[in-house]
C-alpha positions in Angstrom: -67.4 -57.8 -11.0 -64.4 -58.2 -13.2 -61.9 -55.1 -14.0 -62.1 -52.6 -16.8 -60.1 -54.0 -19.7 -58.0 -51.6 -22.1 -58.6 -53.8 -25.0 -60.9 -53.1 -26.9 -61.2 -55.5 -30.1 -59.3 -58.1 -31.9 -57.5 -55.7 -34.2 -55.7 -58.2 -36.3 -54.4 -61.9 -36.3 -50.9 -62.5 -37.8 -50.2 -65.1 -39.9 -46.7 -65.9 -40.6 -45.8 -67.1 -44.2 -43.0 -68.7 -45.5 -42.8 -66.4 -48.6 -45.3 -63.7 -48.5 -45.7 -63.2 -52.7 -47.0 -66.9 -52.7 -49.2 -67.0 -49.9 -50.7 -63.4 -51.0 -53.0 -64.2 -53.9 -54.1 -67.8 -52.0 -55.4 -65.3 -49.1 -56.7 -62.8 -51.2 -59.4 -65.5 -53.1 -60.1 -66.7 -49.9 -60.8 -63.7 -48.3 -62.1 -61.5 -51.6 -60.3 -59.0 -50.4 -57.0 -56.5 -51.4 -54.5 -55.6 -48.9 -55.3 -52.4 -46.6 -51.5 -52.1 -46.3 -48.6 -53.7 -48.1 -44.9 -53.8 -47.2 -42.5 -55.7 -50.0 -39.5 -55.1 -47.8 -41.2 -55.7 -44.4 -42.7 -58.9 -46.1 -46.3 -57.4 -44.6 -50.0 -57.6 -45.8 -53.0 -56.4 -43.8 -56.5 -58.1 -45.2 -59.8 -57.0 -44.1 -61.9 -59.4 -42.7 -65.0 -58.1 -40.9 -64.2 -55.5 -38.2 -60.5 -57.1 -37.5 -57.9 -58.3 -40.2 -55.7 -60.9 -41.4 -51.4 -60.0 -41.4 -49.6 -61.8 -43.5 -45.9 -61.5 -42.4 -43.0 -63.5 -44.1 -40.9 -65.4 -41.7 -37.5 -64.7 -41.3 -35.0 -66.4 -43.9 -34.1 -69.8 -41.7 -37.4 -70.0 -39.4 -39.1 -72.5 -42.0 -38.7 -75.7 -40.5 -38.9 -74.8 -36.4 -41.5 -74.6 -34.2 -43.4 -71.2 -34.8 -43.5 -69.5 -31.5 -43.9 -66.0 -29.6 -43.6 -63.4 -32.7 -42.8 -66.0 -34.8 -46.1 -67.7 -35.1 -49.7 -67.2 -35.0 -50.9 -64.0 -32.9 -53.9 -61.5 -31.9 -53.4 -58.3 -31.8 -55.6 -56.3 -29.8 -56.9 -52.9 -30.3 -56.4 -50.5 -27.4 -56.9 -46.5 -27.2 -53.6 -46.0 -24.9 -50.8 -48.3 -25.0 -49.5 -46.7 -21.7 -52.3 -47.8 -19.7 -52.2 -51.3 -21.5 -49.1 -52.0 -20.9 -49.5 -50.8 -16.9 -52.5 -53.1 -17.1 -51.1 -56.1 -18.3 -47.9 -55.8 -15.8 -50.2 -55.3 -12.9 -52.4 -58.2 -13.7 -50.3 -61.3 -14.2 -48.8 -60.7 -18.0 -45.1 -59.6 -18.6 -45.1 -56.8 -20.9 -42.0 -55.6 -23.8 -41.4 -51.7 -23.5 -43.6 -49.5 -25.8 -42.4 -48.9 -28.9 -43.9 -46.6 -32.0 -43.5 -47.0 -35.7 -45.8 -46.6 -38.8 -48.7 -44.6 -37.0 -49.1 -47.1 -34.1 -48.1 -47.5 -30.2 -47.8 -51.2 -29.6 -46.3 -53.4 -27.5 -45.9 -57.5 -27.2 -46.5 -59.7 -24.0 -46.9 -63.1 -22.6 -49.7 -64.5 -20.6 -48.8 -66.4 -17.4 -48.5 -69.5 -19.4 -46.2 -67.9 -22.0 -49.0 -67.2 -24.9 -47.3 -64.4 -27.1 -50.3 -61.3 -27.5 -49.8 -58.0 -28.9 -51.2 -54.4 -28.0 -52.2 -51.6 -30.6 -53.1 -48.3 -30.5 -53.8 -46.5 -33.9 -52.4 -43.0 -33.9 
């Protein structure tokens, strides 16, 4: 029988954009949908789509023409109801977890699989 898992959903897939106030209106006709949440100086847009959503998060001024990887490219984020015991879960079973960190009503916390895939945990507060 396999373990009990933490994660509970996809929460949200991030997209990263080379300039966010372009790539915003093309998303929201495709998706029919207004942001959740918007952050002009983060460079951050949450769209619904179903029960998960779509981030839109500008790159960094300089990250346009490499390779997109780790928190610099494309990510799942996945919903969890206590990042501490995510985070022990992931370390104990093969991933390599960042340190837990807090900020605009969430607990979250990045990793990589064994084969170096970038994933992200998030617990709403």
């Amino acid at each position: 029988m396999p373990p009990t898992t933490p994660f509970l959903r996809i929460d949200t897939v991030i997209v990263r954009v080379r300039d966010l106030a372009h790539a915003l209106p093309w998303y929201r006709t495709l998706l029919a949908a207004e942001p959740l949440y918007f952050d002009g100086g983060e460079g951050l847009a949450v769209l619904p789509l179903g029960n998960a959503s779509l981030t839109l998060w500008q790159r960094e001024p300089g990250d346009a023409g490499r390779a997109a990887v780790g928190r610099a490219g494309t990510y799942p984020i996945l919903a969890v109801a206590d990042a501490d015991a995510a985070h022990a879960f992931v370390g104990a079973h093969g991933g390599t977890p960042e340190p837990v960190g807090t900020g605009a009503g969430v607990r979250y916390f990045g990793f990589t699989d064994p084969d170096g895939n970038y994933l992200e945990a998030c617990q709403i507060l």
